[in-house]
C-alpha positions as CSV (number, residue, x, y, z in Angstrom):
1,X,79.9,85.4,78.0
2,X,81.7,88.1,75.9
3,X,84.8,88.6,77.2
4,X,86.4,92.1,78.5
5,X,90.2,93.2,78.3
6,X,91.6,96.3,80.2
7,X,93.0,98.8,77.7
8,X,96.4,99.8,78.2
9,X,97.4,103.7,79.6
10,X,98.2,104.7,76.1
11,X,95.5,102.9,74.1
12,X,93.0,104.3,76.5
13,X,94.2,107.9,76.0
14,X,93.8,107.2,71.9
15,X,89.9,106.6,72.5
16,X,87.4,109.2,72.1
17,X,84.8,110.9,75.0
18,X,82.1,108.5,73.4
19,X,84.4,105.6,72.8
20,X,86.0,106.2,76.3
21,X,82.2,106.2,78.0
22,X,81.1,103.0,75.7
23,X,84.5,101.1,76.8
24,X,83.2,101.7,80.7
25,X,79.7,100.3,79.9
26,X,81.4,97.1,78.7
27,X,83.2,97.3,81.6
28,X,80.5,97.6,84.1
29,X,78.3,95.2,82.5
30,X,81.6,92.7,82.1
31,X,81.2,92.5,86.1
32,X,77.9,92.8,86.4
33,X,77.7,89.6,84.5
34,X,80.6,87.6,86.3
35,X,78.9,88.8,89.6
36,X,80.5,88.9,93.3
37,X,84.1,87.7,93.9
38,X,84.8,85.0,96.0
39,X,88.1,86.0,98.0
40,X,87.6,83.2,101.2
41,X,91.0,83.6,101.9
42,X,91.5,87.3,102.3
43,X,88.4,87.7,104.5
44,X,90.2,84.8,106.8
45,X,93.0,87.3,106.9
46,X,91.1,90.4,107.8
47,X,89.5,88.6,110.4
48,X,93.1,88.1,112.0
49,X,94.4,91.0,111.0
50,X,91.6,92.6,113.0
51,X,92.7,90.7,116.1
52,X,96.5,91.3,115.7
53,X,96.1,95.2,115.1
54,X,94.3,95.4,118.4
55,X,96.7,93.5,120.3
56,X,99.5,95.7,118.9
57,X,98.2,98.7,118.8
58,X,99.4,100.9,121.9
59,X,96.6,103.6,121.9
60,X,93.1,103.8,122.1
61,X,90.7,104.3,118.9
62,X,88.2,107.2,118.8
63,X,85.8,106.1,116.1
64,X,83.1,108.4,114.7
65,X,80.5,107.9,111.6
66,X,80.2,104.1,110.6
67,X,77.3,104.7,110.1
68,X,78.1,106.6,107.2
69,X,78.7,103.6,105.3
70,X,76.5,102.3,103.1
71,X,75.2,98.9,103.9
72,X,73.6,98.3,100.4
73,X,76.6,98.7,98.2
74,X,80.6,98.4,98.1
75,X,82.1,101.7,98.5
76,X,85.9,103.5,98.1
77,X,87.1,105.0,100.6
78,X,89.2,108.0,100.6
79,X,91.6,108.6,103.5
80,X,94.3,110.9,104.3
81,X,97.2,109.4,105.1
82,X,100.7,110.4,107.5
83,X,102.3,107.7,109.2
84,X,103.0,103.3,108.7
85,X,100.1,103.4,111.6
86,X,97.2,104.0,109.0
87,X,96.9,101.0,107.2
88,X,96.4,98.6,110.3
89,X,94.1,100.6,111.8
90,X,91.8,100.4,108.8
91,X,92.2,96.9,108.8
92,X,90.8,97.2,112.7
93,X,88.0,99.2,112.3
94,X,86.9,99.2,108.7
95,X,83.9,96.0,108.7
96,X,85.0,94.7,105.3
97,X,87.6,93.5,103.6
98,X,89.2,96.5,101.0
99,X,92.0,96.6,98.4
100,X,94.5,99.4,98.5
101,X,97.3,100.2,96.5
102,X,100.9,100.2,97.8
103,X,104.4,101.5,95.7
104,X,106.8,98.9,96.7
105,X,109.8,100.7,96.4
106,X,110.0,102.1,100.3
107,X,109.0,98.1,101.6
108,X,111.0,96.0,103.5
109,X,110.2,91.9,102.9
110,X,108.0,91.5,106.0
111,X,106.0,95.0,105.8
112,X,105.2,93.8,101.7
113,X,104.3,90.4,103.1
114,X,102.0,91.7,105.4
115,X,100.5,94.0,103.3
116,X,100.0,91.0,100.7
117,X,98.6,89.3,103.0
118,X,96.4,92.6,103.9
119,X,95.1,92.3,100.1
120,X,97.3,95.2,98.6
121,X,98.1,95.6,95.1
122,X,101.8,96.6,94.8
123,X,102.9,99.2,92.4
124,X,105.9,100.5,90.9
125,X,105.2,104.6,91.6
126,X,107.8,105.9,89.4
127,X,106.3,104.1,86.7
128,X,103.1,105.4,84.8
129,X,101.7,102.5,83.4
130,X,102.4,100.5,86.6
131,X,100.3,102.7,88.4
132,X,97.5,102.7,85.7
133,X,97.6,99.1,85.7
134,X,97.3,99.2,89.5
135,X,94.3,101.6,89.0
136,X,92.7,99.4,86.4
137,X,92.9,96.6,89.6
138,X,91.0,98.5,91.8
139,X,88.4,99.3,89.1
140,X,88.2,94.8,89.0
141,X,87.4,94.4,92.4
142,X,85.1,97.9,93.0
143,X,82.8,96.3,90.1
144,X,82.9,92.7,91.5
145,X,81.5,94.2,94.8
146,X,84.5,94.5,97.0
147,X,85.4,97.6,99.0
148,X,88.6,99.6,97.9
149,X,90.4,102.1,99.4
150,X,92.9,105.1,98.5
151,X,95.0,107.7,99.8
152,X,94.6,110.3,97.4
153,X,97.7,112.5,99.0
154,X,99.5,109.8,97.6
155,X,101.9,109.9,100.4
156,X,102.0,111.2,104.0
157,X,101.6,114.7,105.2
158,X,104.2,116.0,107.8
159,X,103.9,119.5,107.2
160,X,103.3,121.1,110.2
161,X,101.2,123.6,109.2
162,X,98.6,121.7,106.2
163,X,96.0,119.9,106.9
164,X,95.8,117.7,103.4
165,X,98.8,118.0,101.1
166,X,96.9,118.2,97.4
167,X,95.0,115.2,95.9
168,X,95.1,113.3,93.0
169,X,92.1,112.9,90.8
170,X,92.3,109.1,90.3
171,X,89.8,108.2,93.4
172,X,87.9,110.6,91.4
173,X,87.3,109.2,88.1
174,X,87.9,105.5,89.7
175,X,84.5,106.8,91.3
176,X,83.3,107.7,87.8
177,X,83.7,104.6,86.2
178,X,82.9,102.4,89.1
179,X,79.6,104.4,89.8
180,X,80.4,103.6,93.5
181,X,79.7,105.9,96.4
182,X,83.7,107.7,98.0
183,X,83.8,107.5,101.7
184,X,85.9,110.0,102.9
185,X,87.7,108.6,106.0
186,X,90.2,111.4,108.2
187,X,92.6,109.8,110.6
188,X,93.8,112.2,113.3
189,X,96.9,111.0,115.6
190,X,97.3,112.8,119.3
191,X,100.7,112.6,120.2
192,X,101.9,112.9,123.6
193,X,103.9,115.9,124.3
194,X,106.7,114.4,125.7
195,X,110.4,113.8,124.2
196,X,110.5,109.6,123.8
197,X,112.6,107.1,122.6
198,X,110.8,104.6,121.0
199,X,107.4,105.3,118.5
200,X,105.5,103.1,119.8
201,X,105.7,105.5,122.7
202,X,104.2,108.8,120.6
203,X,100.7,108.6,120.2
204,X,98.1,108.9,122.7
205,X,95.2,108.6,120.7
206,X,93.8,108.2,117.3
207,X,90.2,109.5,116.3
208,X,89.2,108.6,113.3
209,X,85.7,109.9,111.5
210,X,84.3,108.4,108.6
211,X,82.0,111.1,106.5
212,X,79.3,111.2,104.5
213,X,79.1,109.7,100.8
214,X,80.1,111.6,97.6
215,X,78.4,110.3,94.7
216,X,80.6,110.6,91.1
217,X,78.6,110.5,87.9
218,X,80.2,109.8,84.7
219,X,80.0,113.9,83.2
220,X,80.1,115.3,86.9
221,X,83.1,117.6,86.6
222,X,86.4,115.9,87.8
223,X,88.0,119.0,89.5
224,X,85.0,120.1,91.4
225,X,84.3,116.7,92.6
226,X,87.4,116.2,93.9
227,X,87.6,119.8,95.7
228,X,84.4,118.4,97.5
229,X,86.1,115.5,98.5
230,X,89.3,117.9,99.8
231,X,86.8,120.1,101.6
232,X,84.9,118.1,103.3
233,X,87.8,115.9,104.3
234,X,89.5,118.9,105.6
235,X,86.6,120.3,107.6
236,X,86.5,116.4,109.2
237,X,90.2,117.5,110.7
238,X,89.3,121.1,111.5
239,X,86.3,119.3,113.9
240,X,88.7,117.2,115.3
241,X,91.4,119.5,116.3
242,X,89.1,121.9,117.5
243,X,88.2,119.2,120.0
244,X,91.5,119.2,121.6
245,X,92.6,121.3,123.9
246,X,93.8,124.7,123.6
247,X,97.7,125.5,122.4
248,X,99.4,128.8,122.3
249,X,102.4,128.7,119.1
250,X,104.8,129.6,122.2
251,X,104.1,126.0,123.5
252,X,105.3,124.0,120.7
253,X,108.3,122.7,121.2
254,X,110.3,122.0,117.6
255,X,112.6,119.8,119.6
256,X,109.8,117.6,120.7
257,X,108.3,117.8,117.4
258,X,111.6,116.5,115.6
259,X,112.2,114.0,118.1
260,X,108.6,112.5,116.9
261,X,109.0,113.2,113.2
262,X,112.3,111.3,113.2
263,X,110.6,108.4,115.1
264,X,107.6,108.1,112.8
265,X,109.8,108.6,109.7
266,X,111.9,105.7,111.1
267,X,110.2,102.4,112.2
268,X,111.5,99.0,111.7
269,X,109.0,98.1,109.3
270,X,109.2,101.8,107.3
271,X,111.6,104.1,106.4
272,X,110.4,107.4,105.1
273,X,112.6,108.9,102.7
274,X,111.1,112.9,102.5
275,X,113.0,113.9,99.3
276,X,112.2,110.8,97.6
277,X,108.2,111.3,98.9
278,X,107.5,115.0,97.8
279,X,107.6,114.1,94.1
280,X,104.7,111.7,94.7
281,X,102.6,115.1,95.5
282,X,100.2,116.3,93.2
283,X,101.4,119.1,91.0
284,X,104.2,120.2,93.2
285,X,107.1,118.9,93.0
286,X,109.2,120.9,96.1
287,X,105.8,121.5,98.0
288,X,107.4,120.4,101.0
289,X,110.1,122.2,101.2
290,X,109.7,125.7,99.1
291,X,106.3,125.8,101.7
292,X,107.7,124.2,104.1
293,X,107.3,127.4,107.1
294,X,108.9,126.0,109.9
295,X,110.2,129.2,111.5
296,X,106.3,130.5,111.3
297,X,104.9,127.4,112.9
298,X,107.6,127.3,115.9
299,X,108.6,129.9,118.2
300,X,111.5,128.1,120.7
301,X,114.1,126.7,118.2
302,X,113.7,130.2,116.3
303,X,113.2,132.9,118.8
304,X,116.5,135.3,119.1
């Protein structure tokens, strides 16, 4: 069997559009060829995983549209991401195993060796051809039939006042070359509205709704696909808040709101670092911050 090597970032960007779409046939027939991977091992994991996320977990699950996914093929799913919670409980509810990515920098020795052990593929995220070479992974296992999954946000979304922060357009063109379906995947966290001390102690609820499938095609149009993805995935949230109950702007409380930021952002397992993270956004380098309309979204810290 001919054999088939990953180009590297820079050798790839060299190729022309017809070399570039002849390089992903080899690669999809490479796969084809070597057929489904055998990964025993990780699906013994996820099997326990399963069993020790419930048992932690603290909240209840709200979970709508698995029957969105496709039972006939592998898929990637796209999920938006905000707190160390989301990982775990894809690894509860999701049926199959999945790969993710995950930058190592912000990981403290037992959260990466749970997340090796979770089937991540570590990245360095301020380095480019680490994160190809972690995208060229994913690729691997989407064409030998496994499940992968991405947050396209690329890191969480705290602002209080965005639904999505903007998305990258890897899960895109991953899509492209994969010819697998994107399963767009919103998780929605209900906190209580109480001032506590510990995070385990924050949310009340989780919903999570899986949507309907987006289909890539090699010469589909990379920026339109992905504002598909974006809108559909935002309209999944705007359903789900618009379940909850009613809430007058005078109601929030920004002390109650910091009291849970500073909780989330700091778990034994995770520290979020919030000047280090916004460079990870998409296009936007001080999008948290320069947009960041705090004395719009709260009345009681601000009013005079």
């Amino acid at each position: 069997m001919e054999s088939f090597k990953f180009l590297s970032r820079e050798e790839e960007k060299k190729l022309s559009a017809s070399e570039l779409k002849e390089y992903y046939q080899k690669m999809r027939k490479f796969y084809q060829e070597q057929g489904r991977l055998n990964d025993n091992f990780y699906q013994k994991v996820h099997k326990v995983y399963t069993h020790i996320a419930k048992i932690l977990r603290h909240y209840d699950i709200e979970l709508q549209g698995i029957e969105n996914i496709p039972l006939d093929t592998n898929v990637i799913f796209a999920c938006n991401h905000s707190n160390s919670h989301d990982y775990y409980n894809l690894q509860e509810i999701l049926p199959n195993i999945f790969y993710a990515l995950s930058g190592e920098d912000t990981l403290n020795k037992f959260s990466k060796f749970l997340l090796k052990l979770g089937a991540c593929i570590f990245i360095d995220r301020n380095d480019k051809e680490s994160t190809f070479n972690g995208r060229n992974m994913l690729i691997e296992k989407s064409l030998q039939g496994k499940d992968i999954l991405i947050f396209p946000e690329a890191t969480w979304c705290i602002h209080p006042a965005k639904l999505l922060l903007p998305m990258h357009t890897g899960v895109i063109k991953i899509a492209g070359i994969t010819e697998k379906p994107i399963i767009p995947l919103v998780m929605e966290y209900i906190d209580t509205d109480l001032d506590v001390k510990k995070e385990k102690d924050l949310i009340k609820k989780c919903i999570i709704q899986i949507g309907t499938p987006i289909y890539v095609h090699e010469d589909d149009n990379t920026l339109e696909k992905l504002s598909e993805l974006r809108e559909q995935m935002a309209t999944i949230k705007w359903h789900i808040l618009e379940q909850q109950p009613l809430m007058k702007r005078e109601d929030i409380d920004f002390d109650v709101y910091e009291n849970h930021l500073n909780l989330r952002m700091n778990t034994a397992m995770f520290k979020y670092d919030v000047l280090e993270e916004q460079k990870f956004i998409f296009n936007n380098q001080d999008y948290v911050y320069n947009e960041y309309p705090v004395n719009r979204v709260f009345v009681k810290k601000y009013k005079k």
